[in-house]
Backbone as JSON, one array per atom type, in Angstrom:
{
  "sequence": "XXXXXXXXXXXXXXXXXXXXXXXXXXXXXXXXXXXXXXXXXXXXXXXXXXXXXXXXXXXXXXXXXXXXXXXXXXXXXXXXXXXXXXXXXXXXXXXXXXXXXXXXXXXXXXXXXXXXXXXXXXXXXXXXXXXXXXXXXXXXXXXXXXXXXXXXXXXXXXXXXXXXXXXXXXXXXXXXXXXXXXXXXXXXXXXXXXXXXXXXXXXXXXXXXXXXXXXXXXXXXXXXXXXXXXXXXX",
  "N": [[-67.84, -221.37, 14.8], [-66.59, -224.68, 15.23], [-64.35, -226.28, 12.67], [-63.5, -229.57, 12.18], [-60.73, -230.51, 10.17], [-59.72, -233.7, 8.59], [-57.32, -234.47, 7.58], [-56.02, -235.91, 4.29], [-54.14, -236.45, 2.73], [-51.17, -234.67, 0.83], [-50.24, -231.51, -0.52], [-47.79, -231.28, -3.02], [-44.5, -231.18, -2.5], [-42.92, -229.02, -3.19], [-44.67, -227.19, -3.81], [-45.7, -226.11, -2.0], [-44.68, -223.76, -0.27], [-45.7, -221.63, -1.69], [-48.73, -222.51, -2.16], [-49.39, -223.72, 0.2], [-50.86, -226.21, 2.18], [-53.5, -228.88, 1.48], [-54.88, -228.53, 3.76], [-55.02, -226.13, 3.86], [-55.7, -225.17, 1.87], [-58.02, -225.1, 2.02], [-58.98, -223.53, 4.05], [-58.8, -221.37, 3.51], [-60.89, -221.19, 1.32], [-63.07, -220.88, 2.91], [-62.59, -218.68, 4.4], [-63.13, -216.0, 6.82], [-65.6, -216.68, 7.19], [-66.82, -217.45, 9.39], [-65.59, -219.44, 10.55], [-63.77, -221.68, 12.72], [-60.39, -223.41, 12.76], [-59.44, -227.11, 13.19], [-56.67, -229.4, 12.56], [-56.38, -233.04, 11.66], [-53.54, -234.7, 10.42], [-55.15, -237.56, 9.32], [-53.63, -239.48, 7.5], [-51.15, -239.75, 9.08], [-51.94, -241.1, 10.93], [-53.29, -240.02, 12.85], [-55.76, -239.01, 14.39], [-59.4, -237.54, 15.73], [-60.15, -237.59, 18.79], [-62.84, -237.84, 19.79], [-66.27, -237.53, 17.96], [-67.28, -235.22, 18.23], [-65.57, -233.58, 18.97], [-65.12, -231.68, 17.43], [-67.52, -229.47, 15.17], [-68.15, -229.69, 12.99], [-67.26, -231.48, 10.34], [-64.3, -232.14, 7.89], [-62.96, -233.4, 5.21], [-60.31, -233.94, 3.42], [-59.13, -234.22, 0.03], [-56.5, -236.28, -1.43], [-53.72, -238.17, -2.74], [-53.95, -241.11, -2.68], [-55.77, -244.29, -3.11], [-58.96, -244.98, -1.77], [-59.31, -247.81, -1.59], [-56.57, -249.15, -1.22], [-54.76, -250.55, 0.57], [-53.38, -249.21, 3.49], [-53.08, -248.54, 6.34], [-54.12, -246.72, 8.13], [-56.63, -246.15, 6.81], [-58.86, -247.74, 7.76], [-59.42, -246.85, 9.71], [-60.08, -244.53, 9.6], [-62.58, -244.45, 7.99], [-64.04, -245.99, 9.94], [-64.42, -244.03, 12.26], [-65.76, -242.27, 10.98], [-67.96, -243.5, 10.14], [-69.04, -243.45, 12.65], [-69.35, -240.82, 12.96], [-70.71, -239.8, 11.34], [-73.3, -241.71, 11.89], [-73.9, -240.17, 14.61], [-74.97, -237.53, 14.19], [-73.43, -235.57, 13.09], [-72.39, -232.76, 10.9], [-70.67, -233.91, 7.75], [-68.36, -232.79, 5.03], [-67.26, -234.06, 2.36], [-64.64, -233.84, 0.35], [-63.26, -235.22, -2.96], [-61.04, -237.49, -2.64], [-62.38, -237.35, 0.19], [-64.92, -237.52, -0.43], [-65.42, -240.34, -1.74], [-64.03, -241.95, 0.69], [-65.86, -241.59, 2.35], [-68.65, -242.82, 1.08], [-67.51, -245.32, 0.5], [-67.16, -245.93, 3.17], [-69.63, -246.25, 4.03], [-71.0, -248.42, 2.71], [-70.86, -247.87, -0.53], [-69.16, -247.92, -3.35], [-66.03, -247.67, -4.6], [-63.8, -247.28, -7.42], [-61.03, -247.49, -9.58], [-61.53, -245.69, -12.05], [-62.78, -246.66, -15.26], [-62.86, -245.11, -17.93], [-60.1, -243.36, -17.51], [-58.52, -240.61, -16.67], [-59.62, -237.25, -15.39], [-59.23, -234.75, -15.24], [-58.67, -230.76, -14.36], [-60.7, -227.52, -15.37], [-63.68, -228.5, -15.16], [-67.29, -228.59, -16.01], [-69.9, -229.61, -14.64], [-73.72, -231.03, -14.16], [-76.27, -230.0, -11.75], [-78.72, -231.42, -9.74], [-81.11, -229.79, -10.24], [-80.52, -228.63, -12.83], [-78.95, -227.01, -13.27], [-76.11, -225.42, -14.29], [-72.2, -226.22, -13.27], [-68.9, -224.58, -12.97], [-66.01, -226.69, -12.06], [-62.8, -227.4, -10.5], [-61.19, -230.35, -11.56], [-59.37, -233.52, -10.39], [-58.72, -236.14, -10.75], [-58.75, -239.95, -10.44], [-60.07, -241.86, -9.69], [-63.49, -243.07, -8.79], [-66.41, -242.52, -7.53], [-68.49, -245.38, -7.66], [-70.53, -247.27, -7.39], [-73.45, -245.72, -5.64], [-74.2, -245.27, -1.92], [-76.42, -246.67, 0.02], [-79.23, -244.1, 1.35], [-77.46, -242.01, -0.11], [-78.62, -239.67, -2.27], [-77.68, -238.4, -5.78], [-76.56, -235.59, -6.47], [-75.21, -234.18, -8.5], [-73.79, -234.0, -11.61], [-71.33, -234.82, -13.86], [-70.28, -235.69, -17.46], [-68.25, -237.4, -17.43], [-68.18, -238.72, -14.79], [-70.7, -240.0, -13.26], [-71.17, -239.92, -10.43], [-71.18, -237.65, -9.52], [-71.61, -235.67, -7.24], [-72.56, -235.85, -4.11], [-75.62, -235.88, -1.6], [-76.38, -236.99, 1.57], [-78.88, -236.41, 3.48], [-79.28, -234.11, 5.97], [-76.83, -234.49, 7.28], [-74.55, -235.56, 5.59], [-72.63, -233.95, 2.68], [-70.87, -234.22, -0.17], [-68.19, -234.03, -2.93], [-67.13, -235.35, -5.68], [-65.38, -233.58, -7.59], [-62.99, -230.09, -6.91], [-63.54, -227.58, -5.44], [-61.92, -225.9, -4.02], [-59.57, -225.98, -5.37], [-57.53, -223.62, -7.21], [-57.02, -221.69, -10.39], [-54.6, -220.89, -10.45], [-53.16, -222.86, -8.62], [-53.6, -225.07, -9.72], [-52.13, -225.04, -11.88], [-49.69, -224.87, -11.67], [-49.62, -227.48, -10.24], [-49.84, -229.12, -12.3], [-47.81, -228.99, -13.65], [-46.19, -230.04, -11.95], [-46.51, -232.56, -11.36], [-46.93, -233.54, -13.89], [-46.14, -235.71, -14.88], [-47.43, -238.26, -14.13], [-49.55, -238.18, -15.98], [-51.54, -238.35, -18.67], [-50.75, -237.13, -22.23], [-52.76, -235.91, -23.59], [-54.47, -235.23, -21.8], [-53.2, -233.12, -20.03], [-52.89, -231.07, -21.73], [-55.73, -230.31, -22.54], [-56.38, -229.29, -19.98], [-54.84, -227.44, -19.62], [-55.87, -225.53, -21.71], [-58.45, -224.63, -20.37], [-57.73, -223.31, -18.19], [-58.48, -220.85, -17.36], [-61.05, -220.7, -17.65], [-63.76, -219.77, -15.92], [-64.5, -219.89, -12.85], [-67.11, -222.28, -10.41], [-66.38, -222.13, -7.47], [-66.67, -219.98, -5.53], [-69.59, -220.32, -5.06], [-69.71, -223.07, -4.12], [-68.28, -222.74, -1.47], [-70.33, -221.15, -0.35], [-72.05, -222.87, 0.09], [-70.94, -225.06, 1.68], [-70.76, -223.57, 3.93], [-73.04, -222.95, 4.7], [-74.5, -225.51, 4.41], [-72.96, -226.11, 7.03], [-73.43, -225.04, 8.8], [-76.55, -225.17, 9.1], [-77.16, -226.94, 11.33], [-76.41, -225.84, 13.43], [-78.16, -223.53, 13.45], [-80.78, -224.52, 13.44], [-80.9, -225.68, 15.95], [-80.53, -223.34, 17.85], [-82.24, -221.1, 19.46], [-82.38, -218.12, 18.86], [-82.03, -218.14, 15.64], [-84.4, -219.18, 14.75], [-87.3, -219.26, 13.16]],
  "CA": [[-68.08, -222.8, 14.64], [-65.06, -225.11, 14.62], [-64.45, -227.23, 11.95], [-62.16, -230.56, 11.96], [-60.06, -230.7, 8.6], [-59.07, -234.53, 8.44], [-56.69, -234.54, 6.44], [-55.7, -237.56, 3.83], [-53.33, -236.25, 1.73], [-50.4, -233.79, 1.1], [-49.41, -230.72, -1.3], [-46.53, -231.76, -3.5], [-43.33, -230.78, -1.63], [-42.5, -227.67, -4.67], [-45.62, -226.16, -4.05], [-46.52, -225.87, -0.37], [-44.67, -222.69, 0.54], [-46.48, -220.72, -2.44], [-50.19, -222.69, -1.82], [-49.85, -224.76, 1.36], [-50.87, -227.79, 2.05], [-54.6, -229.27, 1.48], [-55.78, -227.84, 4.6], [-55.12, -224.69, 4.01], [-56.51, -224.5, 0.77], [-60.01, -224.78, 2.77], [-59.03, -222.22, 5.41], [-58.61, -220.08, 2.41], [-61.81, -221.01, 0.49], [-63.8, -220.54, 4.09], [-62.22, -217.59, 4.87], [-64.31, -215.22, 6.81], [-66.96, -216.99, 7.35], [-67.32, -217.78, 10.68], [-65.19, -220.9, 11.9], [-62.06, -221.96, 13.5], [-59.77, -225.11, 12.15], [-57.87, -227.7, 13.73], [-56.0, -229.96, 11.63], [-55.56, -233.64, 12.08], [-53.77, -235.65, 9.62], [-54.89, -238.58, 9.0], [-52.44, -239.92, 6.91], [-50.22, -240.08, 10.32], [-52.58, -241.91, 12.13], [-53.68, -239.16, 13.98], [-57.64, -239.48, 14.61], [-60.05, -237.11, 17.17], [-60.35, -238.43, 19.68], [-64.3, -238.15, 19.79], [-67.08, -237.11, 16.69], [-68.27, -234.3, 18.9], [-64.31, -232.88, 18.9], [-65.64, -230.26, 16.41], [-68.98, -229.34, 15.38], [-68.42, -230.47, 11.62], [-65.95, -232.1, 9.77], [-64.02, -231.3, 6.26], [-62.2, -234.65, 4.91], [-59.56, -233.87, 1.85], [-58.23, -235.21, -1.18], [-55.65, -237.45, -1.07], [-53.12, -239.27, -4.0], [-54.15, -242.47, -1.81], [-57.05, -244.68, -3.16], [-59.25, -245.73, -0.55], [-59.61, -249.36, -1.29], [-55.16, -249.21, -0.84], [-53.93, -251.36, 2.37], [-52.96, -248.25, 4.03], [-53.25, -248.92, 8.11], [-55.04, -245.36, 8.61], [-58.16, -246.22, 5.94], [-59.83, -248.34, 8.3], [-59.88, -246.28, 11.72], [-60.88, -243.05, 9.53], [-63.93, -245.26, 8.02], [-64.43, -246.25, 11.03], [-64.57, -242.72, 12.94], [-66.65, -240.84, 9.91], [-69.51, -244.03, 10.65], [-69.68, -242.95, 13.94], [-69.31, -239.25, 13.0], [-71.99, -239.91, 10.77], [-74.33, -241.84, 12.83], [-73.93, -238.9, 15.53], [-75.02, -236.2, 12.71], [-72.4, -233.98, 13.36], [-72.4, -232.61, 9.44], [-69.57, -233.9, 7.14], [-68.3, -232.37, 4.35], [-65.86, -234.5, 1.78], [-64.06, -233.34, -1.5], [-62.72, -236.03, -3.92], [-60.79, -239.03, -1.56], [-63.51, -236.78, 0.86], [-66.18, -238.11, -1.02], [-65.27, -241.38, -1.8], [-63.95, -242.95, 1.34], [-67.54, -241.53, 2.97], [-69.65, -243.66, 0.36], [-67.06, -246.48, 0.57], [-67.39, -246.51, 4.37], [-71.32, -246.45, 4.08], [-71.33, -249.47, 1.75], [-70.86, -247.87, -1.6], [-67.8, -248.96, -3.96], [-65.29, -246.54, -5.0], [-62.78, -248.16, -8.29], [-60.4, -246.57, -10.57], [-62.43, -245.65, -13.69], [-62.05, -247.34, -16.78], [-62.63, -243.87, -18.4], [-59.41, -242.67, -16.84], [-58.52, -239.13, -15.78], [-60.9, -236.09, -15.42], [-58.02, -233.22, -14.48], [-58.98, -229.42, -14.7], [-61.93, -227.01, -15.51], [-65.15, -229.79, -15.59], [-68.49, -229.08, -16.33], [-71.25, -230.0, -13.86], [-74.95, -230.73, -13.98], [-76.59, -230.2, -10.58], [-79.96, -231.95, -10.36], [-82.23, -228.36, -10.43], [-80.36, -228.28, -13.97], [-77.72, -225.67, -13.64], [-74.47, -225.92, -14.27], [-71.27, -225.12, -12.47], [-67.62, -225.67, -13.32], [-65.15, -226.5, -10.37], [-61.67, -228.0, -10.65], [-60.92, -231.92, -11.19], [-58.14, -234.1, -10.76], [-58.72, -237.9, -10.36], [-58.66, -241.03, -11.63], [-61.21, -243.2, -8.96], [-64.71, -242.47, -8.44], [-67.93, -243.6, -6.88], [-69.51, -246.14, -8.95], [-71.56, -247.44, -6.36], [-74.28, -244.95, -4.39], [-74.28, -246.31, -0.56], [-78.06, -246.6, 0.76], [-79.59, -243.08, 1.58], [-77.1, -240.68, -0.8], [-79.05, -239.1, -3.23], [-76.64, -238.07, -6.84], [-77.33, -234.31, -6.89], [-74.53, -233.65, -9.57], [-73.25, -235.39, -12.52], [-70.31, -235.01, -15.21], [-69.74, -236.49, -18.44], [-67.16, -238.38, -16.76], [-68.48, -238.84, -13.47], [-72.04, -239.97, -12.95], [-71.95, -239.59, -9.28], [-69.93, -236.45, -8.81], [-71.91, -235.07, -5.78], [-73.86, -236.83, -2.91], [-76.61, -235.58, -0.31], [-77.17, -237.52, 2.49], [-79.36, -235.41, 4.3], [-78.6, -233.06, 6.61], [-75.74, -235.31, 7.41], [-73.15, -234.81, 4.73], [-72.46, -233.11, 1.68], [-69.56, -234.54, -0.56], [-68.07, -233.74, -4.32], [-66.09, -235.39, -6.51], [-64.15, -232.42, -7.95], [-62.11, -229.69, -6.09], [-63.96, -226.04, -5.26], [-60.68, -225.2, -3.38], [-58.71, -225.16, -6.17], [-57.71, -222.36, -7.67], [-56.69, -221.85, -11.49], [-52.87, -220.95, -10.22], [-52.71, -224.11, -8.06], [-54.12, -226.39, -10.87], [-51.49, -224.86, -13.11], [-48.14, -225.15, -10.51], [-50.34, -228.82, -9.61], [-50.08, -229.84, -13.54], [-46.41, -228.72, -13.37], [-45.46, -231.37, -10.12], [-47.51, -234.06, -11.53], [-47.21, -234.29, -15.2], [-45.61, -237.22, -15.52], [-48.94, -239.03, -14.5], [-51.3, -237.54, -17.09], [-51.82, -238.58, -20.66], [-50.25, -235.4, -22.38], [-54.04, -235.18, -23.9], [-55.32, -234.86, -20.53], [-52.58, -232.18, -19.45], [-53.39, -229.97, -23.04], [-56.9, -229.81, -22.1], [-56.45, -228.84, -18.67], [-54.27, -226.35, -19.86], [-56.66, -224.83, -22.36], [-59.41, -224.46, -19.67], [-57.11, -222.75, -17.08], [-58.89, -219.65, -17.77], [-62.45, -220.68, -17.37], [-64.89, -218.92, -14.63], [-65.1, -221.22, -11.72], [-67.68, -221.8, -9.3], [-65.74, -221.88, -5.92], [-67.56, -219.51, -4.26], [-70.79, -220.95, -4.84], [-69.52, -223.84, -3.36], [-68.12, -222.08, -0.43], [-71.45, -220.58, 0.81], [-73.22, -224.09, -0.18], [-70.22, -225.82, 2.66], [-70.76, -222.62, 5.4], [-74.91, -222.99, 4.71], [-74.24, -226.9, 5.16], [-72.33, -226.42, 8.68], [-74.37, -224.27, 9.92], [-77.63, -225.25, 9.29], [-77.71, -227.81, 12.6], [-76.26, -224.97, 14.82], [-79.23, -222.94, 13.24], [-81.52, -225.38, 13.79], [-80.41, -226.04, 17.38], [-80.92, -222.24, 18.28], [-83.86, -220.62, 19.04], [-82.08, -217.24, 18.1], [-82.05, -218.49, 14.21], [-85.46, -220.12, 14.13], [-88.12, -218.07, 12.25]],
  "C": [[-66.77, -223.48, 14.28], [-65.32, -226.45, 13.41], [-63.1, -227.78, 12.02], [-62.05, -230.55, 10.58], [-59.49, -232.43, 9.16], [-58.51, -234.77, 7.02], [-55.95, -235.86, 5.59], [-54.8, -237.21, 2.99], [-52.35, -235.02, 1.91], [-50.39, -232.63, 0.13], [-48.53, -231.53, -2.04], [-45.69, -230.44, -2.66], [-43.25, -229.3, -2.06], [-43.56, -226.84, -4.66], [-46.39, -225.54, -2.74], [-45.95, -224.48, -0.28], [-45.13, -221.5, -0.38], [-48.01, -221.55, -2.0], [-50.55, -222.85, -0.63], [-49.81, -225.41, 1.18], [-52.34, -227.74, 1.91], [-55.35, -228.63, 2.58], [-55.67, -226.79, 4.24], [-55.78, -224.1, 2.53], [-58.25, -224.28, 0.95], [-60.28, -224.22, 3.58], [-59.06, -221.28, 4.55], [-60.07, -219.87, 1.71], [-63.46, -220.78, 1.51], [-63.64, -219.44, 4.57], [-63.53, -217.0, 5.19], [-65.63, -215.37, 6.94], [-67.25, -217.93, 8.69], [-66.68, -218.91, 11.71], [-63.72, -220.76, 11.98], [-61.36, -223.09, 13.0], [-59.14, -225.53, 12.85], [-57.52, -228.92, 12.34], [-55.98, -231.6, 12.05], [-55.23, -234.65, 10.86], [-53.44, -237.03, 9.7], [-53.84, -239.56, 8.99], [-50.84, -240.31, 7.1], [-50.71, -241.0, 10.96], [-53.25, -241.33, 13.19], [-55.17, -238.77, 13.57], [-57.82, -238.49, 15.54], [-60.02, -238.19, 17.24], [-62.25, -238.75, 20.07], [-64.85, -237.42, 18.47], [-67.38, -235.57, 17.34], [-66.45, -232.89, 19.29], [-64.54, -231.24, 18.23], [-66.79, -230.2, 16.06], [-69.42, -229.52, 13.83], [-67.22, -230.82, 10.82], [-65.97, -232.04, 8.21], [-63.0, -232.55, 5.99], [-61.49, -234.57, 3.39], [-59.53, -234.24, 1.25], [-57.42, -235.62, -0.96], [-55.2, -237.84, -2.28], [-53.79, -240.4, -3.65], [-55.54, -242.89, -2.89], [-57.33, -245.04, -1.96], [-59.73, -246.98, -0.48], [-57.78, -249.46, -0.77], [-55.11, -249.59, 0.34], [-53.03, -250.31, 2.72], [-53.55, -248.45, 5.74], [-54.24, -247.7, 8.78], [-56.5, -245.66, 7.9], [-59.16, -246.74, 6.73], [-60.33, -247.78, 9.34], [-60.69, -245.25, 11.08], [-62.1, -243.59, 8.99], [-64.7, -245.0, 8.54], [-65.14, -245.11, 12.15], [-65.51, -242.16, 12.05], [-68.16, -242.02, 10.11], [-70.04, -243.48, 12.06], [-70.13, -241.49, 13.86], [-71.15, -238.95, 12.66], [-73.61, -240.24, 11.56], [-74.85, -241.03, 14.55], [-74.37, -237.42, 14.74], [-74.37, -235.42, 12.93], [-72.05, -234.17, 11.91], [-70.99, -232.89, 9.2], [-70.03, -233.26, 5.06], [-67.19, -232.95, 3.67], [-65.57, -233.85, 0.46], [-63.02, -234.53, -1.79], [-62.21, -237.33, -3.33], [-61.79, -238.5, -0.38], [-64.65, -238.14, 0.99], [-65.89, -239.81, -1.25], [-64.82, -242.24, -0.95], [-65.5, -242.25, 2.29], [-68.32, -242.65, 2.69], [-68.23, -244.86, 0.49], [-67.39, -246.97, 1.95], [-68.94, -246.51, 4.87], [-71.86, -247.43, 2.8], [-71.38, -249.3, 0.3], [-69.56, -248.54, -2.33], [-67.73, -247.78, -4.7], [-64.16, -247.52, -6.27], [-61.62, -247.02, -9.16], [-60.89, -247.03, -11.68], [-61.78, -245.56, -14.94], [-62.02, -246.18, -17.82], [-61.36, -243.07, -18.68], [-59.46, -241.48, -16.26], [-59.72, -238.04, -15.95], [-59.78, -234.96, -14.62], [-58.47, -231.59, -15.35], [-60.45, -229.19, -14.65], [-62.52, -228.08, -16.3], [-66.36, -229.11, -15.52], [-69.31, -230.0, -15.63], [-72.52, -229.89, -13.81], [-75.71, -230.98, -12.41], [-78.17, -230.46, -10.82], [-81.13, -231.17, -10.38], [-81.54, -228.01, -12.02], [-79.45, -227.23, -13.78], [-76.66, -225.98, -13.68], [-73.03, -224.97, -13.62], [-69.74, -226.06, -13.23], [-66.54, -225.64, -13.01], [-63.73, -227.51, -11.31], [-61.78, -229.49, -10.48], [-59.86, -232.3, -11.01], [-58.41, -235.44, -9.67], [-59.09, -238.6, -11.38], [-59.8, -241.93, -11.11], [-62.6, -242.3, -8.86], [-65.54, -243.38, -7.7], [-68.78, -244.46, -7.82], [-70.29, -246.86, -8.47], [-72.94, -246.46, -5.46], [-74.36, -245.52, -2.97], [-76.14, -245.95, -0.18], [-78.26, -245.1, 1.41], [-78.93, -241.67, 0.83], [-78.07, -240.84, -1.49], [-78.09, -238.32, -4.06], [-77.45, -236.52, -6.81], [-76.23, -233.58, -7.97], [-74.14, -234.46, -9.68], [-71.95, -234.55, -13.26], [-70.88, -235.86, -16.52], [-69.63, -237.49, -18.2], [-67.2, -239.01, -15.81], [-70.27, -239.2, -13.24], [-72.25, -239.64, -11.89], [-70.97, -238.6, -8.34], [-70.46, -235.64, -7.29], [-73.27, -235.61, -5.4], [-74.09, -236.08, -2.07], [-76.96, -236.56, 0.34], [-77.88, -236.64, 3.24], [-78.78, -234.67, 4.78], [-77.06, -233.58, 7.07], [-74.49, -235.38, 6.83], [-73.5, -234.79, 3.57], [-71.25, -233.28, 0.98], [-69.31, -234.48, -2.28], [-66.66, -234.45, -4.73], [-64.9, -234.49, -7.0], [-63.7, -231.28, -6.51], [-62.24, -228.09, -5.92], [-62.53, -225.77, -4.4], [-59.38, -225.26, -4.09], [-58.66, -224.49, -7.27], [-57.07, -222.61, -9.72], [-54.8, -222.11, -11.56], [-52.45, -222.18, -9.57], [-53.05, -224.74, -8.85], [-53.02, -226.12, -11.93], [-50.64, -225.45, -12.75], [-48.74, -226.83, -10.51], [-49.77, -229.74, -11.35], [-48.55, -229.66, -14.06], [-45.6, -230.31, -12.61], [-45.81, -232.43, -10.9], [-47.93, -234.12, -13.26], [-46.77, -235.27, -15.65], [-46.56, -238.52, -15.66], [-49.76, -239.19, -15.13], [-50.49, -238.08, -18.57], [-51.3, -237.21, -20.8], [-51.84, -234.99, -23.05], [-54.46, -234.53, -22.91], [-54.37, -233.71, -19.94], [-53.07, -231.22, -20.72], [-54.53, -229.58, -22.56], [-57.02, -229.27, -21.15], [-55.87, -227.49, -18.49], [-54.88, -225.18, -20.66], [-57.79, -224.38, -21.15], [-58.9, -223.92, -18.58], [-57.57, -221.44, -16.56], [-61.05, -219.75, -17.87], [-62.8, -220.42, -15.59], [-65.12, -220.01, -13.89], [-66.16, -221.14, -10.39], [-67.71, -222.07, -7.99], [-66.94, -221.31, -5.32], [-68.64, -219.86, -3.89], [-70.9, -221.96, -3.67], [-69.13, -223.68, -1.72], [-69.24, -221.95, 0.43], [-72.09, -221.57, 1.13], [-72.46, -224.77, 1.57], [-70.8, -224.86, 3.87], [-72.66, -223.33, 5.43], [-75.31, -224.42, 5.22], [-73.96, -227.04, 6.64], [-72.91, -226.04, 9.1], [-75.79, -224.3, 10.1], [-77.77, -226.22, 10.15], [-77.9, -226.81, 13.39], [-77.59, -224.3, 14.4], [-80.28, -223.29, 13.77], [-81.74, -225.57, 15.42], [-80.64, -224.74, 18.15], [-81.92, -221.34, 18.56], [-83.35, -218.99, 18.31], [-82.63, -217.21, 16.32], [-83.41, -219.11, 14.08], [-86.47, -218.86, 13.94], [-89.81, -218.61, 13.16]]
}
């Protein structure tokens, strides 16, 4: 199954040829499980050319807000409504998630809270808890018509949205790892409150649940093709 990575964002320069770049931290956390990647980023201007290009789409994180007068925000919008209204499944993480529900009428701001960086604490709405990597400052503070909030934070009321079979998007960051959040808090401490770097640093060492998330994204993509097969139907 191929999956498009649109990509919105970069690595810091100092850390790509030990992690990568953003895509590849989701060729890594997919590994092995069945699909192919192409790459296009964004953040060039570079768009498929049709929704149907790939058979589900994976939309990154990003420094960028997506309300920012950036000349690319509007076409990729633009392309993920259509993607959308074609159900070919999307899947966003963090600027992911938030230019989705911005481009389906929700409202994305930078929260008066401020930061949420490192091991977070998640309630998913069956009550269990999981606890994946953060690092942002904007969120969804809007719902757009048809998500449903199926995980919360503290910090975050609307850390992960279900639109139906349709897409699947999270605030925080199952593809990163404890060593990239460390090297990550390295590049980029000059941004953080030093509270908010201490804490992040204490929690470097908590049990994360990546993989969960992993099977939840493959179980996501693949339940159309499933669907669509008589092989897979019970």
């Amino acid at each position: 199954m191929k999956i498009g990575i649109l990509q919105t964002g970069r690595s810091p320069d100092e850390m790509r040829a030990t992690h990568g770049d953003y895509d590849d931290l989701f060729k890594r956390l997919l590994d092995r499980r069945g699909f192919t990647f192409e790459t296009y980023p964004v953040l060039d201007g570079v768009l498929p050319a049709c929704v149907n290009d790939a058979e589900g789409w994976l939309v990154t994180g990003s420094k960028f807000g997506t309300y920012e007068a950036h000349d690319w925000i509007a076409p990729l919008e633009d392309f993920l409504r259509r993607v959308f209204a074609a159900a070919v499944p999307i899947v966003g993480v963090c600027f992911g998630h938030q230019i989705l529900a911005q481009a389906l009428g929700g409202k994305v701001e930078k929260f008066a809270g401020g930061w949420q960086v490192g091991a977070t604490d998640y309630v998913r709405a069956d009550g269990t808890q999981d606890t994946i990597m953060a690092w942002h400052q904007d969120q969804v503070v809007e719902v757009p018509d048809g998500a449903v909030v199926i995980g919360r934070s503290d910090h975050c009321a609307n850390a992960m949205l279900a639109y139906g079979d349709k897409a699947l998007t999270l605030q925080p960051h199952p593809e990163f790892t404890s060593a990239f959040l460390s090297d990550l808090l390295d590049a980029r401490r000059s941004v953080l409150p030093e509270h908010i770097s201490r804490e992040a640093e204490r929690r470097l060492d908590a049990s994360l649940s990546s993989p969960d998330y992993a099977q939840q994204f493959e179980d996501f993509f693949k339940r159309k093709s499933r669907a669509g097969n008589p092989a897979h139907q019970n």
